[in-house]
C-alpha positions as CSV (number, residue, x, y, z in Angstrom):
1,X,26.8,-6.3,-8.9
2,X,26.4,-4.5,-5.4
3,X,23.6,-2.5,-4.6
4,X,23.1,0.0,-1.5
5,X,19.1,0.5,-0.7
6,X,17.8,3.1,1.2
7,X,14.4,3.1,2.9
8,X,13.4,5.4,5.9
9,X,9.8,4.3,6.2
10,X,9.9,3.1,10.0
11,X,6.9,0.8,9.7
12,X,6.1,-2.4,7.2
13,X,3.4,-1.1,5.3
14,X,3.3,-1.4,1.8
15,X,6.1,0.3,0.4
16,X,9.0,-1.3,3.2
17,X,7.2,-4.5,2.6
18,X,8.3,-4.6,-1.6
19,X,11.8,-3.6,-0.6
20,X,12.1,-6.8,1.3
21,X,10.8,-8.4,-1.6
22,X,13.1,-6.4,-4.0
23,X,16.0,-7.8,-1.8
24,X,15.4,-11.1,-1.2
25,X,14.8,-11.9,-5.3
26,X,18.4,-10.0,-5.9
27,X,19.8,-12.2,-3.4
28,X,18.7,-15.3,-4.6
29,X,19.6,-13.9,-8.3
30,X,23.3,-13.3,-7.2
31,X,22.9,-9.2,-6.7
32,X,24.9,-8.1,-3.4
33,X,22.3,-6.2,-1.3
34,X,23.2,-4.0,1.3
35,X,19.9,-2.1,3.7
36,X,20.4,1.7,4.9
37,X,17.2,2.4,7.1
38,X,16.3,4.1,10.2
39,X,17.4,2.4,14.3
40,X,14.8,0.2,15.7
41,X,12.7,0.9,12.5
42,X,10.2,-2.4,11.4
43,X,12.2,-3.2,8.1
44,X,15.6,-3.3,10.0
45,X,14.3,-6.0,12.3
46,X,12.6,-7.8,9.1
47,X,15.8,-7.6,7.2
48,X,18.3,-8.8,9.7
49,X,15.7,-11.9,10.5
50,X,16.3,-12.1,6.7
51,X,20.0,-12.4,6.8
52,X,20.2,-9.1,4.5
53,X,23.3,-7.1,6.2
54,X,21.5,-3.8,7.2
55,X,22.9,-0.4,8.6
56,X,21.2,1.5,10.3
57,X,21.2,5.3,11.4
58,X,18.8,7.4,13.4
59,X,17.1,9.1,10.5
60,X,14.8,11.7,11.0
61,X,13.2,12.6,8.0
62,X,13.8,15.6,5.1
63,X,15.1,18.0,7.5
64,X,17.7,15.8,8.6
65,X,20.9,16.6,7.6
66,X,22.9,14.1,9.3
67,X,21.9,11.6,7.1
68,X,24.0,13.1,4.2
69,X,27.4,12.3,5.8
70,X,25.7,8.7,7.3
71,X,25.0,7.7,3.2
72,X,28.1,9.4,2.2
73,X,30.4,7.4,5.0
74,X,28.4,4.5,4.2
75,X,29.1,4.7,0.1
76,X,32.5,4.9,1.1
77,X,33.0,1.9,2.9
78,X,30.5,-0.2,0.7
79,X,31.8,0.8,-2.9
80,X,28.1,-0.4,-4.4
81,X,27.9,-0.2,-7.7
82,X,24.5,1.5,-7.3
83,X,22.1,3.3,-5.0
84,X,18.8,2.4,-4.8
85,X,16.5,4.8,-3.0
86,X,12.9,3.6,-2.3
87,X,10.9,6.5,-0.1
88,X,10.5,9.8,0.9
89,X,11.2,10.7,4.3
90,X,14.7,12.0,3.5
91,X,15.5,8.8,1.4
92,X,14.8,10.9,-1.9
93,X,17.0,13.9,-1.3
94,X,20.1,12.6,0.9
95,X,20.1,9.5,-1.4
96,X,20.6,11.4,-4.7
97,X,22.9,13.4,-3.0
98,X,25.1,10.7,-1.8
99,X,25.1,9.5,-4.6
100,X,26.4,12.0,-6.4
101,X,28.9,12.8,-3.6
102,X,30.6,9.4,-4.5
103,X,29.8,9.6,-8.1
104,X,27.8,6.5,-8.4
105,X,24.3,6.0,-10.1
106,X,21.3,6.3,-8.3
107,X,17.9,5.1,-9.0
108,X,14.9,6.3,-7.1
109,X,11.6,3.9,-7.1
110,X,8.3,6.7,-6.7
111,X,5.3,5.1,-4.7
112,X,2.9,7.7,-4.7
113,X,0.9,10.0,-7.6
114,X,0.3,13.1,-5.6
115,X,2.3,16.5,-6.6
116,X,6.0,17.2,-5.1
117,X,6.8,21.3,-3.8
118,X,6.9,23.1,-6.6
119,X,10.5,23.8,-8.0
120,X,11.8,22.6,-4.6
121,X,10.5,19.1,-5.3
122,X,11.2,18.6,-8.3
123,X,15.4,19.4,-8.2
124,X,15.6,15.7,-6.6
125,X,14.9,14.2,-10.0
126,X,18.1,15.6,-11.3
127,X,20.7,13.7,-9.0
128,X,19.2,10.1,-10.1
129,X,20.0,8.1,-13.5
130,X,16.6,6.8,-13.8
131,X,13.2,7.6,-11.7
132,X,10.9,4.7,-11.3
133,X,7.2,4.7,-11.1
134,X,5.1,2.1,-9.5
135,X,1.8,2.8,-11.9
136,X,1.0,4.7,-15.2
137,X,-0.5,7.0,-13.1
138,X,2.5,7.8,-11.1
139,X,4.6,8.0,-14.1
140,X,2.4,10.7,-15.8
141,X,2.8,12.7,-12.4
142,X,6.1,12.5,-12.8
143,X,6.2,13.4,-16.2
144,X,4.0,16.2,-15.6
145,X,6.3,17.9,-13.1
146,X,9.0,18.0,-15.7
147,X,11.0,14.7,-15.4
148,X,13.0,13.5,-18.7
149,X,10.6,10.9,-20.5
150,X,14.4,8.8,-21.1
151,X,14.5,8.9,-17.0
152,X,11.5,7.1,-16.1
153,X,10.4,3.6,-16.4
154,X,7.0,1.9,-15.0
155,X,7.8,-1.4,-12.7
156,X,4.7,-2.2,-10.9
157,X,4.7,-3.6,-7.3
158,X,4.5,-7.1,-7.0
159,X,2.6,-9.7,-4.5
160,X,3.8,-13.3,-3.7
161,X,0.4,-14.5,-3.9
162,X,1.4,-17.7,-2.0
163,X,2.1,-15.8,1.3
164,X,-1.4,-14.1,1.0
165,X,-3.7,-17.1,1.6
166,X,-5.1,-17.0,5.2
167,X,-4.4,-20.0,7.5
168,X,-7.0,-18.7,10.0
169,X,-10.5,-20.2,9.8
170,X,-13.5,-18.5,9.2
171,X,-14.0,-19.5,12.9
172,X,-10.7,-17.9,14.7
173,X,-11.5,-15.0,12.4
174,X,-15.1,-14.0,13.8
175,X,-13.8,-14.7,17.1
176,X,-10.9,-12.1,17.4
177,X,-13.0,-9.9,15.7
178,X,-16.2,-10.7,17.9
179,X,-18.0,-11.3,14.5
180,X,-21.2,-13.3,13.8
181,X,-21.4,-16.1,10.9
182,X,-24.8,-14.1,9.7
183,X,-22.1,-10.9,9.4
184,X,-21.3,-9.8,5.5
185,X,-17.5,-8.7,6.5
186,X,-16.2,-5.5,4.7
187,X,-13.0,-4.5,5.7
188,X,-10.8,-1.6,4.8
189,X,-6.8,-1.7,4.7
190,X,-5.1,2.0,4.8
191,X,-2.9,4.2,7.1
192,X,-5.9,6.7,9.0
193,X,-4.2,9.3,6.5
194,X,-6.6,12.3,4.4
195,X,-5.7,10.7,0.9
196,X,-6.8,7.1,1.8
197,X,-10.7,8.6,1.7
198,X,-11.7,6.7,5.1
199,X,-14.2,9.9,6.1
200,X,-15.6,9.4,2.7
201,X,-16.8,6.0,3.9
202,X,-17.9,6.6,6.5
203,X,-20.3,8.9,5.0
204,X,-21.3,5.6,2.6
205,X,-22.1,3.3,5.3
206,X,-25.3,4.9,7.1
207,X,-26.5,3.7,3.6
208,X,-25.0,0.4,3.6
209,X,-25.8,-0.3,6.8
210,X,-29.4,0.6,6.3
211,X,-30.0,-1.7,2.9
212,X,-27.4,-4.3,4.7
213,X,-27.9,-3.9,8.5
214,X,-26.1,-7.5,8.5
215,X,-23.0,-6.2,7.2
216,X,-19.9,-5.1,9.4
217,X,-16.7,-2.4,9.2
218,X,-13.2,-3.5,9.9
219,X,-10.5,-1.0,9.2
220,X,-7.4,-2.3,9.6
221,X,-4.2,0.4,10.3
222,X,-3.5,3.5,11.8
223,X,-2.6,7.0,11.6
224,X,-3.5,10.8,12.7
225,X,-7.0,10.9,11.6
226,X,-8.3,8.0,14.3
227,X,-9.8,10.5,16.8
228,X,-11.6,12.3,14.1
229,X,-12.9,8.8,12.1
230,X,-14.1,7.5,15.5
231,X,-15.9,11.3,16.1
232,X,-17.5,11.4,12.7
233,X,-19.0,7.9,13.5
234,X,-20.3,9.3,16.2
235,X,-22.1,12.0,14.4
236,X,-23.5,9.6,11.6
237,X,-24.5,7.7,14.1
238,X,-26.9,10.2,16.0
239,X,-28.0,11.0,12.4
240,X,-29.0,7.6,11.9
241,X,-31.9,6.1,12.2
242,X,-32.1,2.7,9.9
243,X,-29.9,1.7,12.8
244,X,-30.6,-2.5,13.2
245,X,-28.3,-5.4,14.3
246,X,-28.5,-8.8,12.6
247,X,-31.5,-9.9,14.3
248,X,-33.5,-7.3,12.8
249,X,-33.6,-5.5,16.3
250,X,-32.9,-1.7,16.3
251,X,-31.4,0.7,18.3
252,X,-28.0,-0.5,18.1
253,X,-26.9,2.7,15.6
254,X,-23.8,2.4,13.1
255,X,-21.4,2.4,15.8
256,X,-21.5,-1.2,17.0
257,X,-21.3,-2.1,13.2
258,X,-17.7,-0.5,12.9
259,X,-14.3,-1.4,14.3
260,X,-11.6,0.4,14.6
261,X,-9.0,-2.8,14.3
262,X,-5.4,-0.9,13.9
263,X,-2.3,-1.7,12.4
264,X,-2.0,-5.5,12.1
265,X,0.8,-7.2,10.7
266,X,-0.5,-10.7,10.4
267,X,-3.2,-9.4,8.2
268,X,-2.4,-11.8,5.5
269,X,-3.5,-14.3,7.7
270,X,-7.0,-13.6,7.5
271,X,-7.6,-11.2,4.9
272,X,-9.3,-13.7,2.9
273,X,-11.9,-14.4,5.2
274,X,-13.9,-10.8,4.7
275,X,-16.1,-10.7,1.7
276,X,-15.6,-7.5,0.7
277,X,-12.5,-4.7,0.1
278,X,-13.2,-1.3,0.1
279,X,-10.6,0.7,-1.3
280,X,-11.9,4.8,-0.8
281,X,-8.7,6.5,-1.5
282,X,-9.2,9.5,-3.7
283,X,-5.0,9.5,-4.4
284,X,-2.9,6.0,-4.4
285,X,-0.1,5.0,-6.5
286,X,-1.1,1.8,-6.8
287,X,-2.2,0.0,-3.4
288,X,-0.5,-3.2,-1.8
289,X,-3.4,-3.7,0.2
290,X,-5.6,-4.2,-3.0
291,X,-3.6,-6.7,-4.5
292,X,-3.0,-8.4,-1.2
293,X,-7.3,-9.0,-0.9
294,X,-7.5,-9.8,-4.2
295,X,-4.4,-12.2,-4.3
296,X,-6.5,-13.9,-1.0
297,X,-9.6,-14.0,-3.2
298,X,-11.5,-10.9,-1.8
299,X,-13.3,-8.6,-4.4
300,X,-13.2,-5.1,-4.4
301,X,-14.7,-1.8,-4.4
302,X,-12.8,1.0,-5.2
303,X,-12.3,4.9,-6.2
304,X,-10.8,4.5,-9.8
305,X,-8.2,6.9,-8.5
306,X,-4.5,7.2,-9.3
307,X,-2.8,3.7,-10.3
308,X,-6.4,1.9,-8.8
309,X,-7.6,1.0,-12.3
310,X,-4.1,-0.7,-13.2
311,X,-4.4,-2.8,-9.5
312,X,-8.2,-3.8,-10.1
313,X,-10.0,-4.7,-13.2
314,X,-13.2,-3.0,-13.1
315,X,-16.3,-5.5,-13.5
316,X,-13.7,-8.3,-13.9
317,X,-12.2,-8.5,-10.0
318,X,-14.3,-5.4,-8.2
319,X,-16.1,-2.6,-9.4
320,X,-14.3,1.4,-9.4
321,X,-16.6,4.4,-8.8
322,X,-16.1,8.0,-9.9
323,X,-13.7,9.3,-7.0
324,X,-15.0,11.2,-4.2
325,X,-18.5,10.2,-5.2
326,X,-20.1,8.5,-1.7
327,X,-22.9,7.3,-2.6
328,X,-21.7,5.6,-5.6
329,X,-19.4,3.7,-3.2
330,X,-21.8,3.0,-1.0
331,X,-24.2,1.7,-4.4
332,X,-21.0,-1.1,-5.7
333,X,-20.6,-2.2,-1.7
334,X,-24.4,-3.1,-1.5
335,X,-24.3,-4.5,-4.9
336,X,-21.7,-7.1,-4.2
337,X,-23.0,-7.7,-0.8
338,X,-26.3,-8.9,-2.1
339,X,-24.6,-11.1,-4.7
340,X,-21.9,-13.4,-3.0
341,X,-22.2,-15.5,-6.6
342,X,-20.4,-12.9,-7.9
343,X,-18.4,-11.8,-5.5
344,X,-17.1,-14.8,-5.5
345,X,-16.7,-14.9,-9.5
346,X,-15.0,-11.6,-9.3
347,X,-12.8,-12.9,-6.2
348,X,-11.5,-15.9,-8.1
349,X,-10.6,-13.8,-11.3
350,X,-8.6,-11.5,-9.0
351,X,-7.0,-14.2,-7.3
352,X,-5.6,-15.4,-10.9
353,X,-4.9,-12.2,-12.7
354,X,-2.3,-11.1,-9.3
355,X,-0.8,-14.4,-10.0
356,X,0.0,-13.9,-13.2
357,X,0.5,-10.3,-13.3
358,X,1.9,-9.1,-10.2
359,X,4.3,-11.4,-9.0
360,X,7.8,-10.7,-7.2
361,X,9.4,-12.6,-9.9
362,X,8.5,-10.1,-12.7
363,X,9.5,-7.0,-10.4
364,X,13.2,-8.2,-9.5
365,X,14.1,-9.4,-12.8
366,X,12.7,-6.0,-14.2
367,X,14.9,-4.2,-11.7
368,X,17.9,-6.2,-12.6
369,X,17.2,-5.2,-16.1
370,X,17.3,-1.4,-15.1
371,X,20.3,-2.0,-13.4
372,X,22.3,-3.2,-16.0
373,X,21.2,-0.2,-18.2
374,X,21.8,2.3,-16.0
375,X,25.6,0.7,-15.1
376,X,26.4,0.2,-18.6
């Protein structure tokens, strides 16, 4: 069997980061694998060091045109037996219709729960054999916006909990992040994007700072919204006045409790040495990030939003709040924070059920399975 994916995400954040997973489990399964992506993009340098054969064009997104005849050329030449098409950017459209172009399947793996363009959006469905979803929650989204029940399957991302365990010390950890040992470390994981519900909090930690003044802000990643995360803290900090650092002295206002860290791709070497996640997206299809922290052992608080409640077992490995609500974020944080007995109950459940539920071997052999159906 030889399979053609196609990924235009330019970065390794969570979705780019299964495909490599995806292709190295059909490699080692026998499955020819063959990378389209974007020039100088993150995955194509990842994939090569892999010794996946990749291809690479200068993709530019949905408006892109270029990329038709790229696929198309590249179908020819390849003769897979199947596309695979894992993002948006482009990859959902031009894939299809390559696809169809050269009369081969096409599958296309869905990583997100919120809404296509009307009418517009939902036409892409029609060129692809089957229409993965990564959740329940991303599969009744789909189903909503008219796709065939007989199209879509659920295959959930996966985590190889191994590579997840952090081979920094506590020690090399609070120095990078010019942390204390006294400091209760919460940390958020998400691109500075509207759905991942950083502003929301921020609105929460005046509060948590104020019944924790020990406790301190790391959010890892990047994105358009920095400027106006770092301006809001500004705000709530003038607004604040609980304002204390560890020792109990004040003055020192919200804004020395919060880092802005950005995008960091050796974060699985020290994600397990924060004692909290925070999770405040109020859409996610299921969220790499939170299995990631909880394959390390970290607990989590969360919005029960999208596919959240299928990534994190509420009062089992973190608690979920009502979405949008602030102050019931800011309630679980403080909760766990005072408790590290249970946090660390609740961390070493999560730690197992990832294990056991989300690994990379379950994924690829489920794909392999929707291969052969769709080929036969």
């Amino acid at each position: 069997m030889k399979t053609l994916h196609l990924e235009t995400g330019r970065h390794l954040y969570g979705g780019p980061r299964q495909v490599l997973l995806l292709l190295d489990g059909l490699r080692k399964r026998g499955v020819g694998v063959t990378l389209a992506c974007p020039t100088d993009s993150a995955i194509a340098a990842a994939a090569t060091a892999a010794g996946h054969e990749v291809i690479t064009h200068a993709i530019g997104g949905d408006l892109d045109v270029s990329a038709i005849s790229f696929l198309t050329r590249t179908v020819e030449r390849l003769k897979p037996d199947l596309l695979h098409a894992h993002s948006r950017r482009g990859a959902d459209f031009f894939g299809g219709l390559a696809a169809t172009i050269a009369r081969i399947p096409a599958v296309l793996t869905r990583r997100v729960d919120n809404p296509d363009t009307p009418v517009v959006g939902s036409l892409k469905y029609l060129a692809y054999d089957r229409v993965v979803a990564i959740s329940d929650a991303v599969h009744e989204q789909l189903q909503r916006q008219g796709v065939p029940p007989e199209k879509l399957r659920t295959i959930r991302s996966s985590i190889d909990a191994a590579a997840c365990q952090p081979t920094w010390t506590r020690e090399q950890f609070l120095a990078e992040f010019t942390l204390e040992p006294a400091h209760r470390i919460v940390a958020v994981v998400a691109q500075l994007i509207p759905r991942k519900g950083h502003a929301l909090l921020l609105q929460a930690w005046p509060l948590i700072h104020k019944r924790c003044p020990d406790a301190r802000l790391l959010i890892f990643g990047a994105g358009p919204l920095q400027a106006e995360l770092e301006a809001q803290l500004r705000d709530e900090s003038l607004h604040d006045h609980t304002g204390h650092d560890h020792t109990g002295q004040s003055g020192t206002g919200l804004v020395s409790t919060v880092t802005f860290a950005g995008f960091r791709p050796d974060l699985r070497a020290f994600l397990g040495r924060i004692d909290l996640l925070v999770h405040p997206a109020t859409r996610e299809g299921l969220g790499i990030g939170l299995l990631e922290a909880q394959a390390a052992g970290v607990p989590v608080v969360a919005f029960a939003a999208g596919g959240v409640p299928e990534a994190v077992a509420d009062g089992d490995t973190g608690l979920l709040v009502e979405p949008g609500n602030a102050s019931a974020l800011a309630e679980a944080v403080i909760l766990l924070l005072d408790d590290p007995n249970w946090r660390q109950k609740l961390g070493g459940a999560a730690a197992e059920r990832i294990r056991t539920r989300f690994s990379p071997d379950r994924m690829v052999e489920a794909y392999i399975e929707l291969y052969r159906e769709v080929l036969q």
